[in-house]
C-alpha positions as CSV (number, residue, x, y, z in Angstrom):
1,X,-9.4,-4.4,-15.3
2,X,-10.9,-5.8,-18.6
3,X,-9.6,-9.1,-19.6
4,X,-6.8,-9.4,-21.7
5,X,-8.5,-11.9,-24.3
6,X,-11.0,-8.6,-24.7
7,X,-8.6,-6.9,-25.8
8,X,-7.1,-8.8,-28.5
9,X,-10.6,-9.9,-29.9
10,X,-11.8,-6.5,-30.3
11,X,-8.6,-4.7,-31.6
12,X,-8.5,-7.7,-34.3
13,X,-13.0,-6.7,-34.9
14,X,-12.2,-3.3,-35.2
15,X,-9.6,-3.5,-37.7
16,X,-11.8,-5.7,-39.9
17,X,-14.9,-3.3,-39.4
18,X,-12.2,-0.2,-41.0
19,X,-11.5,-2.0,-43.9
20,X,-15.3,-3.0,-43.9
21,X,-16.2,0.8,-44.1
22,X,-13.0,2.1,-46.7
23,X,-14.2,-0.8,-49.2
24,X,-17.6,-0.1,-49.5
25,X,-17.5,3.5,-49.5
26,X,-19.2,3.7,-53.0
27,X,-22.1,1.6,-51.8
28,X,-22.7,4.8,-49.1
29,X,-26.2,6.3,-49.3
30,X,-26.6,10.5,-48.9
31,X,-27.9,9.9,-45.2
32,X,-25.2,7.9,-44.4
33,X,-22.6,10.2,-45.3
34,X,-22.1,11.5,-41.6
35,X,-21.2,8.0,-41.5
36,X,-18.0,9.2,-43.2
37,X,-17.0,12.2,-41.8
38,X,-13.8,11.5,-40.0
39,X,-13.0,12.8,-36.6
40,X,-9.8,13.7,-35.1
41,X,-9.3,13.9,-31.5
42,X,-7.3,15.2,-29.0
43,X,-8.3,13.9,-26.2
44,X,-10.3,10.6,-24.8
45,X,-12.2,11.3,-21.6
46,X,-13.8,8.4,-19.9
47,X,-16.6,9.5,-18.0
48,X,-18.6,7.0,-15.1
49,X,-16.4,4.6,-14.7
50,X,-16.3,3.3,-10.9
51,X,-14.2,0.6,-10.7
52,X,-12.5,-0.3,-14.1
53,X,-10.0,2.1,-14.4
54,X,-10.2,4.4,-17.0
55,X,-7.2,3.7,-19.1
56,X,-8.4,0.4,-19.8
57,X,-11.8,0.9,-20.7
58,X,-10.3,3.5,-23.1
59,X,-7.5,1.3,-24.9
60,X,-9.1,-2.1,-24.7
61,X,-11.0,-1.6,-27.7
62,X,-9.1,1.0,-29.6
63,X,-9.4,4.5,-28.7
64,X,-6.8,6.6,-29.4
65,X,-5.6,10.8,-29.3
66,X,-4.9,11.8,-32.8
67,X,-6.4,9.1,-34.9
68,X,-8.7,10.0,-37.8
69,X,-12.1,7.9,-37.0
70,X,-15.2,7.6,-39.0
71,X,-18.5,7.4,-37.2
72,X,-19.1,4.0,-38.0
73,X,-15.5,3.5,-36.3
74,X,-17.1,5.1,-33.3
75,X,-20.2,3.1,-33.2
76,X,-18.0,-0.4,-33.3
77,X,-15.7,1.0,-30.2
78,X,-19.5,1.2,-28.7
79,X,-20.1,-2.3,-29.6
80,X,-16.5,-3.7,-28.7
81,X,-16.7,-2.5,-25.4
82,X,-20.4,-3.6,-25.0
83,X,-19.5,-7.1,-26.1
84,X,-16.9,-7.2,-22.8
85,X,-20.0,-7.8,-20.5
86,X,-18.9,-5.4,-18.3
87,X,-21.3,-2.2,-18.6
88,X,-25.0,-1.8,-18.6
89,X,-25.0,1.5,-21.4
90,X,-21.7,2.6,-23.6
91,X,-22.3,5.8,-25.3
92,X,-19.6,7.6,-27.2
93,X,-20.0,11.1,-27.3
94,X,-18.2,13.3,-29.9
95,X,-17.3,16.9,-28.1
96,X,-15.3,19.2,-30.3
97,X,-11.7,18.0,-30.1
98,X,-12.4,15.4,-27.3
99,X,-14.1,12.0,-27.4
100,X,-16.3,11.4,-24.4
101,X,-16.5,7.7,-23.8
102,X,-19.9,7.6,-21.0
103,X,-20.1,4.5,-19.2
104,X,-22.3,2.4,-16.9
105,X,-20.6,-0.2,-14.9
106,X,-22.5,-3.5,-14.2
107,X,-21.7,-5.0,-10.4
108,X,-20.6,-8.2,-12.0
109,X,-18.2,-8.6,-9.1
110,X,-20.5,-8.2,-5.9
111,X,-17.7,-9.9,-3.9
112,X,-14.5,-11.8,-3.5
113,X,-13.7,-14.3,-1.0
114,X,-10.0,-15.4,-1.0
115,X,-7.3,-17.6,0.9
116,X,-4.2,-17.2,1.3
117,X,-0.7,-17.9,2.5
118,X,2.4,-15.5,3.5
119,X,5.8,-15.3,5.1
120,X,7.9,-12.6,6.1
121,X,10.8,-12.0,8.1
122,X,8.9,-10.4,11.1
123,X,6.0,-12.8,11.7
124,X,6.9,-15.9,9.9
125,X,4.3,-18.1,8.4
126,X,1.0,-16.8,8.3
127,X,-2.6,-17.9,6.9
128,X,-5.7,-15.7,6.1
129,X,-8.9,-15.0,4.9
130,X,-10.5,-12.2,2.8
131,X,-13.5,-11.1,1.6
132,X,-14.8,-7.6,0.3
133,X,-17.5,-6.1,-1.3
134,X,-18.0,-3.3,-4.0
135,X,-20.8,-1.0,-3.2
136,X,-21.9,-3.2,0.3
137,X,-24.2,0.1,0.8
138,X,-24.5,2.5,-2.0
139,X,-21.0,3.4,-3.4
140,X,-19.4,2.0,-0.3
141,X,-16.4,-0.5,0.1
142,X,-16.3,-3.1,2.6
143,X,-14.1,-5.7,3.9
144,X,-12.9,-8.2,6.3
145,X,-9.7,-9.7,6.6
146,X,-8.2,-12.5,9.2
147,X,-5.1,-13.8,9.7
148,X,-3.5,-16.3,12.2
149,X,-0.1,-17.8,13.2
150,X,0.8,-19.5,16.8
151,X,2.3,-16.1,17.5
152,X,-0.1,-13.4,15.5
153,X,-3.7,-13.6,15.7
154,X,-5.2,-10.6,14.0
155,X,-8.7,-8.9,12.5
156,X,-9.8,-5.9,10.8
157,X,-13.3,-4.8,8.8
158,X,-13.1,-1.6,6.8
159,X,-15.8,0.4,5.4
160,X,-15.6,3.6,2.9
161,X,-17.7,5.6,1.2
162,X,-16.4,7.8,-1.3
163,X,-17.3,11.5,-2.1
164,X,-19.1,11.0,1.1
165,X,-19.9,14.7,1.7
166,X,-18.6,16.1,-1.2
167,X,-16.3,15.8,-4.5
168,X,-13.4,14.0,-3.3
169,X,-14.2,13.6,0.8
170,X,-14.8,10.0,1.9
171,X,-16.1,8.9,5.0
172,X,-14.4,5.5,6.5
173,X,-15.1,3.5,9.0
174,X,-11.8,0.6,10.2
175,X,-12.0,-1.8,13.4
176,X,-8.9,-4.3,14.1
177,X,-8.0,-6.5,16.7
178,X,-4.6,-7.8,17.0
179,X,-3.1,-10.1,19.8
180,X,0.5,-11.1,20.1
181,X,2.6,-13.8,21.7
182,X,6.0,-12.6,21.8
183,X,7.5,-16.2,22.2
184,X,11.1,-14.5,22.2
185,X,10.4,-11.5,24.1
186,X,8.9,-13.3,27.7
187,X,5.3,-11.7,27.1
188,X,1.9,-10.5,24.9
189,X,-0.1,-8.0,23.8
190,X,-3.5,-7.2,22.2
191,X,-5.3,-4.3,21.1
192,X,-8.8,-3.4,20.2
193,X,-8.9,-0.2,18.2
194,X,-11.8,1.8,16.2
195,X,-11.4,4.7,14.1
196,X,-13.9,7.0,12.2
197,X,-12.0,9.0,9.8
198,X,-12.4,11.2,6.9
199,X,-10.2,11.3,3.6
200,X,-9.7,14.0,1.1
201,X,-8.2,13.3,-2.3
202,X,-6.9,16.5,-3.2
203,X,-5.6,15.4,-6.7
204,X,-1.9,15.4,-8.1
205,X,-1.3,12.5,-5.6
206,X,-2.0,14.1,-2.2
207,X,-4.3,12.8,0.4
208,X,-5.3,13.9,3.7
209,X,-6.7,12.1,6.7
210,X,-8.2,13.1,9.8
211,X,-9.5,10.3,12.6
212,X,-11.2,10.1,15.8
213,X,-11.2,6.6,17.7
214,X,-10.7,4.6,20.6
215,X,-8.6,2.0,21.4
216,X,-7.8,-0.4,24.3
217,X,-4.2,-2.3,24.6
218,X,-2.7,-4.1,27.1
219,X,0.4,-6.0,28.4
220,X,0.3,-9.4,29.8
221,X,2.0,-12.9,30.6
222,X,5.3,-11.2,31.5
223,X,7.9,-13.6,31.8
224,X,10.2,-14.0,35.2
225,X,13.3,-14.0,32.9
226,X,12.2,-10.8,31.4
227,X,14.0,-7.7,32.3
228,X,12.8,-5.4,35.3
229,X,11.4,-2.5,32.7
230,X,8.9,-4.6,31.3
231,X,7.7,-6.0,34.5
232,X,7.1,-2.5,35.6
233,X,5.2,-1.8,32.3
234,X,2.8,-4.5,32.4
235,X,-0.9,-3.4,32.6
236,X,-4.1,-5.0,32.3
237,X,-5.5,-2.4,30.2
238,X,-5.1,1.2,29.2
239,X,-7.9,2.6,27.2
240,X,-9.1,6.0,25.3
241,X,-10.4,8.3,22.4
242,X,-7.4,9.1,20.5
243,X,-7.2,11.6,17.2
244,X,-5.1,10.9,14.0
245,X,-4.1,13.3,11.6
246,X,-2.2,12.1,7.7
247,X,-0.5,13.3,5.2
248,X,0.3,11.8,2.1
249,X,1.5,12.6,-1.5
250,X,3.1,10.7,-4.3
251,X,4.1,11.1,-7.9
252,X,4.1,7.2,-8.5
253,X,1.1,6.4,-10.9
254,X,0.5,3.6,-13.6
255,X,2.8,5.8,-16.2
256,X,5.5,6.9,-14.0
257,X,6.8,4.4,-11.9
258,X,10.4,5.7,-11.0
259,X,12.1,3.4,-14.4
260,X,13.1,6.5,-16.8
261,X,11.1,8.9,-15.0
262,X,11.9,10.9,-11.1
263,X,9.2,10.4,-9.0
264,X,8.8,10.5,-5.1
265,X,6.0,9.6,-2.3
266,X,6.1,10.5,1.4
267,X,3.6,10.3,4.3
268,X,3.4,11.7,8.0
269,X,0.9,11.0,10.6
270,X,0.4,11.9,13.7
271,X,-1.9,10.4,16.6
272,X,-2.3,12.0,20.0
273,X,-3.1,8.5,21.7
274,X,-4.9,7.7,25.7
275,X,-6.8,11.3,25.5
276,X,-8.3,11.8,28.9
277,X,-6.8,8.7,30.3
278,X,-3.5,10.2,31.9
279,X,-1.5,8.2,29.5
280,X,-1.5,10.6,26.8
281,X,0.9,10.2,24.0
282,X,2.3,12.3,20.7
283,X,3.0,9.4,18.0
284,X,4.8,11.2,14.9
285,X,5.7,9.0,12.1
286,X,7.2,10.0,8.9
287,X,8.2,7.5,5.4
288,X,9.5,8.7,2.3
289,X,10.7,7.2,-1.4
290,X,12.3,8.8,-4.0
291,X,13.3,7.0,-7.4
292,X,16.1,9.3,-9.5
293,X,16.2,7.7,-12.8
294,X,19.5,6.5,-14.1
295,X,18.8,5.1,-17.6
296,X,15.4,3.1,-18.7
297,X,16.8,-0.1,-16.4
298,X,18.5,1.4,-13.8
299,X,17.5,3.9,-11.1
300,X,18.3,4.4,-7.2
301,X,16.0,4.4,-4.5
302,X,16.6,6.5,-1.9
303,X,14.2,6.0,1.6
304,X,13.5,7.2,5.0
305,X,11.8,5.7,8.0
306,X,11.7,7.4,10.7
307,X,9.2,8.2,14.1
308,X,8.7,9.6,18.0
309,X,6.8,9.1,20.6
310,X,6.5,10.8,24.3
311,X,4.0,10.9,27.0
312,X,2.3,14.4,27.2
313,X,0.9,13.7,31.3
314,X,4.4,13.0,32.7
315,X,3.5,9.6,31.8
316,X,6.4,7.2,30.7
317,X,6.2,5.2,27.3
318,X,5.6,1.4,27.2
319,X,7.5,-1.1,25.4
320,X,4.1,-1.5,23.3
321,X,4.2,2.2,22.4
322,X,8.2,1.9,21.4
323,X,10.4,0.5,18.2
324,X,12.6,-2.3,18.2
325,X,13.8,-2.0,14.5
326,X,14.9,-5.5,12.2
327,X,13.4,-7.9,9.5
328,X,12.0,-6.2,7.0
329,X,12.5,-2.4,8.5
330,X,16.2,-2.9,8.8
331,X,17.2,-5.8,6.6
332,X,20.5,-7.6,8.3
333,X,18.9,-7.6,11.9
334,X,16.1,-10.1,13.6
335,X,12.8,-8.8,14.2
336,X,12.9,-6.6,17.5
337,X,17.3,-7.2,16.9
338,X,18.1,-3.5,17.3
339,X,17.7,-0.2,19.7
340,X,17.8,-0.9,23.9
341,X,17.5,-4.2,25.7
342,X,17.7,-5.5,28.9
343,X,18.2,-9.3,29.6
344,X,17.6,-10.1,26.7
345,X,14.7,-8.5,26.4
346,X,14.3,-5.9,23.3
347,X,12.5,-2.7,25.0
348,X,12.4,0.1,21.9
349,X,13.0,2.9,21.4
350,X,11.1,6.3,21.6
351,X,13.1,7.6,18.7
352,X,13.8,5.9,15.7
353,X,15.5,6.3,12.1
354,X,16.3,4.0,9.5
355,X,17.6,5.3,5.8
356,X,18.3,3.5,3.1
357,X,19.8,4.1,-0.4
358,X,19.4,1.2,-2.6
359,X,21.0,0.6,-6.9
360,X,18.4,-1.4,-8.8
361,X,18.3,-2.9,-12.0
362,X,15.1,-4.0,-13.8
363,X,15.5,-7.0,-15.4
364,X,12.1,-7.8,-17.5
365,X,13.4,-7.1,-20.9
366,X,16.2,-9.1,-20.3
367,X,14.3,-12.1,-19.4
368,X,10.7,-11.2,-20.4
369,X,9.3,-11.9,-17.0
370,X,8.8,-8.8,-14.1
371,X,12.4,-9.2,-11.7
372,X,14.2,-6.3,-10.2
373,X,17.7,-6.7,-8.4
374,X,19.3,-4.6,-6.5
375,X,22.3,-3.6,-3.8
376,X,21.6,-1.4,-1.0
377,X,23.1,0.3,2.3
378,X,21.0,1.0,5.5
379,X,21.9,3.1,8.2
380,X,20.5,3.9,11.6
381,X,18.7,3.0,15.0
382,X,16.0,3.4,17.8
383,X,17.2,4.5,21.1
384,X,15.7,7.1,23.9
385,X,13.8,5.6,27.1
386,X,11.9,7.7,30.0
387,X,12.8,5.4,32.1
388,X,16.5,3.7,32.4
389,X,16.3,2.1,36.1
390,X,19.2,4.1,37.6
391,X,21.0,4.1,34.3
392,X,21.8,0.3,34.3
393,X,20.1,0.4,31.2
394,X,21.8,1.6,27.9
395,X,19.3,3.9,25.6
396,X,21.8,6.0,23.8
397,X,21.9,6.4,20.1
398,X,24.5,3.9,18.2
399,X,24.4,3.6,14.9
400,X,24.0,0.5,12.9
401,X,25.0,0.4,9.1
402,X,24.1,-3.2,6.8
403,X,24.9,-3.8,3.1
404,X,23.1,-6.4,0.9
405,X,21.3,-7.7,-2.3
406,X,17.8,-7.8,-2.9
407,X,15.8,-9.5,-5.7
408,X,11.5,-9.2,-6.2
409,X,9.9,-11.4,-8.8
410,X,6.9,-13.0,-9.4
411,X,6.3,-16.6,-9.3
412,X,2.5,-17.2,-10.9
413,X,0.7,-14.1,-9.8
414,X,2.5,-13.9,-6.3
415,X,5.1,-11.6,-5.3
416,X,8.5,-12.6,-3.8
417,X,11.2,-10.2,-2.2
418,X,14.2,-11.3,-0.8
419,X,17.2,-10.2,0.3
420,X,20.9,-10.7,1.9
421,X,22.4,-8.4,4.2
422,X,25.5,-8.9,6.3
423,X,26.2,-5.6,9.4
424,X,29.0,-3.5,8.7
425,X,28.4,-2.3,12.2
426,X,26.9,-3.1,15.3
427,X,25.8,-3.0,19.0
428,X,26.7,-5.8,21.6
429,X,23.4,-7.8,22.0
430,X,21.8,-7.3,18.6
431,X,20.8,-9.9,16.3
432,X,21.7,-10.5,13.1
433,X,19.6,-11.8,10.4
434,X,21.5,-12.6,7.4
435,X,18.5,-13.8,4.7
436,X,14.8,-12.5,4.5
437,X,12.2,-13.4,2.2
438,X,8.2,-12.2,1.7
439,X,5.8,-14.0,-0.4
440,X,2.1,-13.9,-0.2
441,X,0.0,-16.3,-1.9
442,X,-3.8,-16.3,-2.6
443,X,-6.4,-19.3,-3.9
């Protein structure tokens, strides 16, 4: 994005170059007098722009459907947006009713290393590192991120490279590692995954995904105090190629984001994990959002979260491979607080759904700075085990239901969300979690 002090200079030259040209019209030779002719357009098309998105480059300086412009008018757009330091070549090009603004971008940001700092209600405090790079290999995004807590250790690099074999198809390239000390649980995990994957921007919002990778995950340092299923489950390894399939589409964009306007978003996925391994499993996962508009200020959301998994080789499902919903996917409970437990121990479910309709206000003209409140009510749960050792274990479906208040703001340029939630009802053994809050922080 161009900087904001940009903007302001450059409205305030540009103003000062059209009184410039309408006082000294008399002084106008006969070959300047194209310099005159006004132009009317209906429509601004900004054309080789990579990174700076295109609404910016086209109102930082000025350029606007339906105003009369004189050439000379054009020319200083050219030089206002020069003057930002942000483009090798700036060439406007005057096509019938449409103004072409042609751009090269200068890599004036070859990377960005960053720190930071977060808390949510599911891992607690965590630390991190960041770095990523525009066009690492010809128009290709990389990154790395790390993060660490005494409970969540956890890597990933990502590469992409976009229109990779054709308009629109990118080619990607992710690798993560993630290991997990499940201090209140009685054991830990890690996984090593890789996934090649191709993406397809189909425009209007929709994207689809198709993936082949491996991955390798395993279950370790059970606890004696955890329950019997676990200790059944644990394994020092199970590995294989798996494929991953995604679809998602959304309606949310920088003009309509759900305040005064309807607008929606879902996504499903699916992953057939273990191929070949004689652990196969189907992994179905489906989100949606919708935002019905209620006045300028007010809307409702309205969400879904929902998921199932099964072994496809008679195999049984792991607590690894199950859902123990709470925190921040279903605000009133702990982390891991809700679906089938035994001893204590929260074991998933292969089934779960979570639903949530949600009244929010936006408060930012109110008190000129971005906060949005809101009261919501969730409803659902996880249950459904393969195995339920001779039924002594519970794994039916009981529904849960919470009601709270929920507040986002921005303190500096990092986003808080918090929220209180109280059940309105519950399952012997869950846990409630009455306050959450996320905030991430970077330096």
């Amino acid at each position: 994005m161009l900087p904001h002090h940009f903007s302001e200079k450059f409205r305030s030259s540009k103003r000062l170059v059209q009184a410039f040209a309408l006082c000294s019209g008399a002084l106008v030779l006969p070959s300047e007098i194209y310099a005159l002719t006004v132009h009317v357009f209906e429509k601004i098309e900004v054309r080789g722009a990579e990174f700076i998105p295109e609404d910016d480059i086209q109102m930082t300086c000025g350029a606007v459907e339906g105003v009369p412009y004189l050439a000379i008018e054009l020319r200083a757009i050219e030089d206002c947006l020069m003057s930002t330091g942000v483009f090798e070549t700036v060439t406007l090009i005057p096509v019938d009713d449409v103004l072409v603004i042609s751009v090269q971008e200068i890599d004036t940001s070859p990377g960005r290393f960053e720190a930071s700092l977060s808390y949510d209600s599911q891992d607690g405090v965590v630390g991190g590192v960041f770095y990523e790079q525009y066009n690492l290999f010809p128009d290709t995004y990389g990154s790395v991120q790390l993060s660490y807590n005494s409970d969540v250790q956890r890597a990933t690099a990502r590469l992409f490279k976009v229109d990779a074999i054709g308009e629109g198809i990118a080619l990607g390239v992710n690798v993560g590692w993630e290991e997990r000390y499940f201090s209140d649980r009685s054991y830990a995990s890690d996984i090593q995954q890789i996934e090649t994957y191709l993406a397809w921007t189909m425009g209007q919002g929709t994207d689809l995904k198709m993936g082949l990778g491996y991955r390798n995950y395993s279950l370790f340092d059970v606890a004696d105090t955890a329950g019997e299923l676990v200790k059944t489950e644990e394994t020092t390894g199970i590995s294989g190629p798996f494929l991953h399939f995604g679809l998602a589409k959304t309606s949310l964009s920088e003009t309509q984001t759900g305040w005064g306007d309807w607008a929606y978003g879902f996504g499903m996925e699916q992953y057939f994990w273990n191929l070949g391994s004689g652990e196969t499993l189907s992994d179905f996962r489906f989100e949606s959002q919708s935002y019905v508009p209620l006045s300028s200020t007010w809307r409702v959301l309205i969400s879904l979260d929902a998921g199932a998994i099964s072994g496809l080789d008679g195999n049984t499902t792991r607590v690894l491979d199950r859902t123990a919903l709470g925190a921040n996917r279903f605000r009133g409970f702990a982390p891991r607080g809700v679906g089938p437990q035994e001893n204590g121990t929260a074991l998933g479910g292969n089934k779960f759904a979570v639903s949530s309709i949600e009244l929010q206000h936006n408060f930012e003209n109110t008190i000129e700075a971005p906060l949005t409140g809101g009261l919501f009510f969730e409803s659902g749960a996880a249950w459904g085990l393969d195995e339920t050792l001779g039924d002594t274990i519970d794994d039916g479906f009981y529904r849960r239901s919470t009601v709270g208040l929920s507040l986002s703001f921005d303190v500096g340029t990092s986003p808080v969300s918090l929220y209180l939630a109280t059940p309105l009802s519950k399952q012997n053994g869950d846990e409630e979690q009455v306050f959450g809050i996320n905030f991430s922080s970077s330096f």
